[in-house]
Each structure stands twice: as structure tokens, then as C-alpha cells.
C-alpha positions as CSV (number, residue, x, y, z in Angstrom):
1,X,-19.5,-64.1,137.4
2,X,-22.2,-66.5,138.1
3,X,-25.8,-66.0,137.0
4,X,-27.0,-66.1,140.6
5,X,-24.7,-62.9,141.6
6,X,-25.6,-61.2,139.1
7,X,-29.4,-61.8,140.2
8,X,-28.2,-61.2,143.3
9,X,-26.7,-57.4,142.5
10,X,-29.6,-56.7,140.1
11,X,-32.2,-57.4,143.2
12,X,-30.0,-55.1,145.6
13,X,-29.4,-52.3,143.1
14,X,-33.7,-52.5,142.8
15,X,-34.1,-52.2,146.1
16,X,-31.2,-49.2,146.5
17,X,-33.0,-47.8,143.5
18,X,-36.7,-48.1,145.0
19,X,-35.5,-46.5,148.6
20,X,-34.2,-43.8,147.0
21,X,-37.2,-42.7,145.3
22,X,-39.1,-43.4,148.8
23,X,-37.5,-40.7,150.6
24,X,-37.7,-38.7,147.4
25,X,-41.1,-38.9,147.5
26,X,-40.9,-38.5,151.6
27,X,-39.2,-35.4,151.1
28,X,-41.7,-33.8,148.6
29,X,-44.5,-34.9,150.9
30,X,-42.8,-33.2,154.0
31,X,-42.3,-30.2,151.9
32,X,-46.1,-29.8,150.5
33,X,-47.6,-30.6,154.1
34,X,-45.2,-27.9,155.4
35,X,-46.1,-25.3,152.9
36,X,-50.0,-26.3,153.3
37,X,-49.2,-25.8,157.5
38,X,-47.7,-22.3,156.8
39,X,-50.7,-21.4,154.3
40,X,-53.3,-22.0,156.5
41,X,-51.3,-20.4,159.9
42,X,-50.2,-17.2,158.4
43,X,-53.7,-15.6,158.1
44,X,-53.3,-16.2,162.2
45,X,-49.9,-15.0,162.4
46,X,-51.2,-12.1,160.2
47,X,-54.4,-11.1,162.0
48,X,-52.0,-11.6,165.4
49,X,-49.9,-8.8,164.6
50,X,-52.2,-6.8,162.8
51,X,-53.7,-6.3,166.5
52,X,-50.4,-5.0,167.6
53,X,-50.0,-2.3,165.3
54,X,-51.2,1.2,164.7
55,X,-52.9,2.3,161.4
56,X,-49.2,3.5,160.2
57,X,-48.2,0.6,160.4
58,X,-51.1,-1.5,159.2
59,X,-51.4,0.3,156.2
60,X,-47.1,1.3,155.4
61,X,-44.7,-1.1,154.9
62,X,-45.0,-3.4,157.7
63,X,-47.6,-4.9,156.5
64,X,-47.1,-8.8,157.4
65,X,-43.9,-8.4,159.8
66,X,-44.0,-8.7,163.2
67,X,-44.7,-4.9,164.7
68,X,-42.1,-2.1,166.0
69,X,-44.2,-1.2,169.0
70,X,-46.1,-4.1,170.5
71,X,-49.4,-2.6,171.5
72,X,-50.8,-4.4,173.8
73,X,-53.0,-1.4,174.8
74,X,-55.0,-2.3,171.6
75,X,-56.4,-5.0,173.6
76,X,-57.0,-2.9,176.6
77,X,-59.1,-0.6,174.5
78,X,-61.1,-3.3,172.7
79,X,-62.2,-5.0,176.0
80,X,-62.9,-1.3,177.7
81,X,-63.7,1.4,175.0
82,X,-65.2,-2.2,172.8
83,X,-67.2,-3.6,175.8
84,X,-66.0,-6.8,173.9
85,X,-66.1,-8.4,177.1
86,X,-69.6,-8.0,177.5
87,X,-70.2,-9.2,174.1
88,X,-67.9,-11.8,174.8
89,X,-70.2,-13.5,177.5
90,X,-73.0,-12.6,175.2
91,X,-71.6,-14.5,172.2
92,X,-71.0,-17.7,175.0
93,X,-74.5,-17.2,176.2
94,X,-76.2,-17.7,172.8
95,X,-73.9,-20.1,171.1
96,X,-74.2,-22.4,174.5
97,X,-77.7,-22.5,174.9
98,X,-78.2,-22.8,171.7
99,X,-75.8,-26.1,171.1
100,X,-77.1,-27.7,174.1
101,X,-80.9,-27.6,173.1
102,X,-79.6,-28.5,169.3
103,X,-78.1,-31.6,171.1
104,X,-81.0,-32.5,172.9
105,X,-83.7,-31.4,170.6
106,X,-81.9,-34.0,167.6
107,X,-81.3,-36.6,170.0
108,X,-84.5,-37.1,171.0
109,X,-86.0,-36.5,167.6
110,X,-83.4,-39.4,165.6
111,X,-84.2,-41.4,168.5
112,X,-87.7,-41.4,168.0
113,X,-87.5,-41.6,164.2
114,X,-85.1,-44.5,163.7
115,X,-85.6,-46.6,167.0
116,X,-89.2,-46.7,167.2
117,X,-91.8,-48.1,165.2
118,X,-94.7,-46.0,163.8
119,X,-96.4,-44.7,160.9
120,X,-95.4,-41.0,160.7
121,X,-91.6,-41.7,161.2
122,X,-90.8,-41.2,157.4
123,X,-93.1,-38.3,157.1
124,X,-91.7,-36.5,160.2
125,X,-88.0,-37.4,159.2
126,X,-89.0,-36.0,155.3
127,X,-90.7,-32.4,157.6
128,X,-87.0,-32.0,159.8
129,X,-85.0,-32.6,156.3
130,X,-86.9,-29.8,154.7
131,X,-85.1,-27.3,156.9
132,X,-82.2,-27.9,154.8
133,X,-83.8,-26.1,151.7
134,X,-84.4,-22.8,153.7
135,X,-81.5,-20.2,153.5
136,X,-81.7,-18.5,157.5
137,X,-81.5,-15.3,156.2
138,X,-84.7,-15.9,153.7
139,X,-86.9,-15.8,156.4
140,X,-85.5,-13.0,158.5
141,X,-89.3,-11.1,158.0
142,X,-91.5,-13.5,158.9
143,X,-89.2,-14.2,162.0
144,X,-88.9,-11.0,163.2
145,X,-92.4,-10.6,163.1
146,X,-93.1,-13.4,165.3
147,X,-90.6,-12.6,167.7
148,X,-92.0,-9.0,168.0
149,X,-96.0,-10.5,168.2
150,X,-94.9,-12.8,171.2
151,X,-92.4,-10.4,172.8
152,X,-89.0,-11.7,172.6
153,X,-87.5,-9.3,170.7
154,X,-84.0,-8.0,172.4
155,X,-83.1,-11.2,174.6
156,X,-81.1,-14.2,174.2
157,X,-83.8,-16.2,173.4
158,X,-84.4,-13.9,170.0
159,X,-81.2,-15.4,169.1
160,X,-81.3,-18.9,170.4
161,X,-84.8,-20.6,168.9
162,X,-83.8,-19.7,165.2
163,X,-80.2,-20.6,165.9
164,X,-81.6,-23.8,167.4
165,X,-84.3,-24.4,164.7
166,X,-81.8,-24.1,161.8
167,X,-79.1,-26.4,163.1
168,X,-81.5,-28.7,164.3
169,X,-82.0,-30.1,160.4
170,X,-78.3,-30.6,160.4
171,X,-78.2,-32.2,163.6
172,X,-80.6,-35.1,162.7
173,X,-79.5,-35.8,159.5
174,X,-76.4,-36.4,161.1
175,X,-77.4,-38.0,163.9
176,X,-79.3,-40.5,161.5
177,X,-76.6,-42.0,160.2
178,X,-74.9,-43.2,163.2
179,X,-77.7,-44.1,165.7
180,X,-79.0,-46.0,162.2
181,X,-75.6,-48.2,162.2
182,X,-76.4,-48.6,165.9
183,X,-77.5,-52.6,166.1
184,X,-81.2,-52.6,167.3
185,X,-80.6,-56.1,169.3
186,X,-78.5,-53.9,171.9
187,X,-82.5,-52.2,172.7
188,X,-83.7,-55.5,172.8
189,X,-81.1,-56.9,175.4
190,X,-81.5,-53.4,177.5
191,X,-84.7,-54.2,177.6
192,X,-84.7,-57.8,178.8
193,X,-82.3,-56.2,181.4
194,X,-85.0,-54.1,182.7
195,X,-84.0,-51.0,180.7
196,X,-87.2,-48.7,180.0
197,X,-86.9,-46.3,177.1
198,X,-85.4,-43.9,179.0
199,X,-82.9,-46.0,180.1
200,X,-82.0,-47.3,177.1
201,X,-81.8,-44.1,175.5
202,X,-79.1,-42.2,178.1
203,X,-77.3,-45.6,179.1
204,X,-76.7,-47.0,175.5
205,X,-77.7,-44.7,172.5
206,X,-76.2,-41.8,173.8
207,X,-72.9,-42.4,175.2
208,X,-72.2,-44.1,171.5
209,X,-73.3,-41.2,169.6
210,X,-70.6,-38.4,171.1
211,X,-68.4,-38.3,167.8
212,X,-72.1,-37.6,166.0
213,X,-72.3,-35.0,169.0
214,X,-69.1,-33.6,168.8
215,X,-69.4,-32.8,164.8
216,X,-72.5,-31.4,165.7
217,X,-70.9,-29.4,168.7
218,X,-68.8,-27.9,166.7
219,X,-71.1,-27.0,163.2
220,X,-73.7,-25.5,165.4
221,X,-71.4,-23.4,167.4
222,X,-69.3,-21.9,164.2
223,X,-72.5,-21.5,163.0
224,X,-73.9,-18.9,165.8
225,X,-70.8,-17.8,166.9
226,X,-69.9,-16.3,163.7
227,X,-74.0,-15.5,162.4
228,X,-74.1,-11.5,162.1
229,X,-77.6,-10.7,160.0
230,X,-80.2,-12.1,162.8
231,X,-77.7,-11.5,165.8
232,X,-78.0,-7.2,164.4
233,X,-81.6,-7.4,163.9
234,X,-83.2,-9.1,166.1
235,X,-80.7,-7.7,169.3
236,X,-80.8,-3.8,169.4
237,X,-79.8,-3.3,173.0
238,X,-76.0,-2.5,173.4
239,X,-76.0,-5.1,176.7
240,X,-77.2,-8.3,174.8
241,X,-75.1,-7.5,171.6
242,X,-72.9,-10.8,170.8
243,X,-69.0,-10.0,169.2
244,X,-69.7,-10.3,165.3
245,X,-72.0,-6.8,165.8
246,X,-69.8,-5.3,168.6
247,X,-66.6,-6.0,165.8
248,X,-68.8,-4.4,163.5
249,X,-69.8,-1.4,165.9
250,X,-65.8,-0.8,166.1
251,X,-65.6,1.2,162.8
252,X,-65.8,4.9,163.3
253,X,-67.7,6.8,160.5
254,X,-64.8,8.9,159.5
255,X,-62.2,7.5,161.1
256,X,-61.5,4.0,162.0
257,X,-58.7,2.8,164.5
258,X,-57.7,-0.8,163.5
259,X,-55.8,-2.2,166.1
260,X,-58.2,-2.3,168.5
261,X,-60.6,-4.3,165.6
262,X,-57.7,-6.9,164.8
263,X,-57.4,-7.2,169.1
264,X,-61.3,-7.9,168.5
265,X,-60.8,-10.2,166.2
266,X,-58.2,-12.3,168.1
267,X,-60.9,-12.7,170.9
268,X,-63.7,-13.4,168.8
269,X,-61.2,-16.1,167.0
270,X,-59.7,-17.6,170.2
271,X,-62.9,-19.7,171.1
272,X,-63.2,-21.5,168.1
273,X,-59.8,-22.7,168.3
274,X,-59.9,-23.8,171.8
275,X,-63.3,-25.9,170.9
276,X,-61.8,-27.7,168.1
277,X,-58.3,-28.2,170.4
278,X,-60.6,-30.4,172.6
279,X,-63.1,-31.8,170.2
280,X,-60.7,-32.6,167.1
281,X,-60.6,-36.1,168.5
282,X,-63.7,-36.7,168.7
283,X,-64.3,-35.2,164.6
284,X,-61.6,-37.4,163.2
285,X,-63.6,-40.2,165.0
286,X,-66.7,-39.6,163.4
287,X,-65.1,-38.8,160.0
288,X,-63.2,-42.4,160.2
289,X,-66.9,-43.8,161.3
290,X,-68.7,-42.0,158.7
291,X,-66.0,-43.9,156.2
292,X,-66.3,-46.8,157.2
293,X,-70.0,-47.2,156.8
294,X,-69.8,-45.8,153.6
């Protein structure tokens, strides 16, 4: 046998040798992105039919399988006896408002501190970064204290300015670092174009800033949708409760049906899901943005 076949045979028994171990490998990857897919979906498999189930059930055997006696009814009663529904609309009410004036508020704000020129930008910038170093619920007194002075205890808006206030420190630090990648000599041009500041700011700067605006969509609502502390404090009336305290108001004080609080819990869940259905897009965009620039 010639020194070339052999060559030849070593090459091709490499090659056999190095696609084996690629689907090997393929294989173990398929298997640990399965398992990771079925570790983070069974706590909504679980909490699914936990709403389905009566408290024999919940708390015998049948603990994770799929329930003897669907009960839907355990949805009838949390949207009736619950008035989750009214704390549904509530909870979109708050966590709306408040991500649409975060949007606006931090748009307006990075725009001014990284597009224009003047002396206070830094200073300002340093003043909206401090809100960072605050835990919400350290200042829960002096809060409530204004909102009571000024009357607007017990309305959305009790809910919506420190929502808004606290996200907005967020909102501008991310917003920062993508309208600061954003080429200034695209103002310049809109400018020689006839493009006032106003103009330059809704035609250009915003329409290239949505993944920034969808990241921040998305923090900002998780953030009020699931907030529980100010949203029991500050709210007392039962008609402008929002779903984490109208969960909480589920549990009895001896007893405690569950079924109807996992049917609550589905609902209150459902939303969050849906928004980051529509809006994942738009976060892997900013996450491949945000590595790129670093």
C-alpha cells in the first residue's frame, strides 16, 4: 500500500472520527436545552393545573399531575366572587400609564442630555442616575405623606408617579447608551434638511431607539405589574385595587380555597407572557446591539 493511500485513509478515518463526536456533542446539547425548556415550563404547567384542582387534590397526591376533575368553575369564581376582573383593568390601567410616561419622560430627558450642548448635562445626568441607589420601598413614608398632603391618595395616579419616577432612572441609563452610539452628523444633516429639534427628535432619534424602548417596555411593566407594597398602601378602595393585592385579598383567615388563587394567578401571569410574545424581538435586538457596542 502506497504512502499516499494510507494518507488518504488516515484523513478520512479523521474526518469519520471528528463527525462522530459532532453529533455527540449535538446530541448532548439537544438534550441539556431540552431539559432547561422543561425546567423553566413546568412551574407553568404546574401553576396551570394547580388552578384546576380542589384543596384535596392540591395538597394529596396529585400534586403535579394533570387534575381528575377539571374545574373550570375555579375561574368563574375568581373573576366573580375575586372581582379579578376589575383588578385586572386596574393592573392595565397603572402599568400603561405608567410605561408610556416612563417612555416619554426618558426620551426626552437622554435626548436633552446627550444631544444637546450645555453646562448642567453631566450634573443632571449624575441627579437621574442617583435614583438607582434608592430601594422604592425605603421611601414608602415620606411618599405617602406627600400623596396624602396633595390629595392623591386612592387613585391611579397614587400608583403611577412613583412607578414612573423609579423606572425613569432605569429608562435613561438605558436609553443613554443607544441614542449615545447614535451618529450626531444624522442631527446635523436633519437640520440642513429643515428639521427643527422636534423634528429631528420624532423623525430620526426615536424610530432608532425602539429596541432601547422595548427593553424598557418590558422592565417597567414587570416592574408595576408585579409591585405589591405601594400598590396595598397607597390604594385602600376595593374598586382601584390592581391583581397583586386582589391575589392577596383571596386568602380566607381560617380557611383558604386554592383553586380559585392558582385561576388568579394564571390571569395575573397571562399578560406578561403575551407582552414578551410580541416584544421578544425587539429585546434580542437590543441585547445583540448592546453587544456589539461593547
Amino acid at each position: 500500500m502506497s504512502a499516499e493511500v494510507k494518507v488518504s485513509m488516515d484523513l478520512s478515518l479523521d474526518q469519520y472520527q471528528l463527525k462522530k463526536e459532532s453529533k455527540v456533542v449535538k446530541v448532548l446539547i439537544y438534550i441539556g436545552l431540552a431539559l432547561w425548556t422543561f425546567i423553566n415550563l413546568f412551574p407553568i404547567y404546574w401553576m396551570f393545573t394547580f388552578s384546576l384542582k380542589d384543596n384535596k387534590e392540591i395538597f394529596g397526591e396529585n400534586v403535579a399531575g394533570l387534575p381528575k376533575h377539571w374545574l373550570w368553575s375555579n375561574y368563574t369564581s375568581a373573576m366573580n366572587t375575586g372581582h379579578m376582573n376589575v383588578y385586572f383593568v386596574n393592573s392595565i390601567i397603572v402599568a400603561v400609564a405608567t410605561i408610556l410616561i416612563t417612555l416619554i419622560a426618558a426620551l426626552m430627558a437622554t435626548y436633552a442630555i446627550t444631544r444637546m450642548a450645555w453646562k448642567l448635562s453631566g450634573t443632571v445626568n449624575a441627579f437621574f442616575m442617583m435614583g438607582l441607589t434608592i430601594p422604592i420601598h425605603a421611601s414608602i413614608v415620606p411618599i405617602y405623606v406627600t400623596l396624602s398632603r396633595i390629595h392623591m391618595l386612592n387613585t391611579y395616579w397614587a400608583l403611577i408617579v412613583p412607578y414612573a419616577a423609579f423606572a425613569l432612572a432605569m429608562a435613561i441609563l438605558i436609553c443613554s447608551g443607544f441614542m449615545g452610539d447614535i451618529p450626531k452628523d444624522l442631527d446635523e444633516a436633519a437640520r440642513i434638511d429643515g428639521c427643527g429639534v422636534w423634528g429631528i427628535f420624532f423623525r430620526i432619534i426615536c424610530p432608532l431607539m425602539r429596541p432601547a424602548l422595548a427593553t424598557i417596555g418590558i422592565y417597567t411593566f414587570l416592574q408595576c405589574w408585579n409591585e405589591l407594597m405601594f400598590a396595598n398602601i397607597f390604594n385602600s378602595k376595593d374598586a382601584l385595587k390592581t391583581l397583586p393585592v386582589g391575589i392577596q385579598a383571596l386568602s380566607g383567615q381560617y380557611t383558604t380555597n386554592w383553586g380559585p388563587i392558582g385561576a388568579a394567578l394564571v390571569i395575573a401571569t397571562f399578560p406578561t407572557l403575551l407582552v414578551y410574545v410580541f416584544l421578544s424581538k425587539r429585546i434580542q435586538e437590543s441585547f445583540i446591539a448592546g453587544a456589539i457596542k461593547g
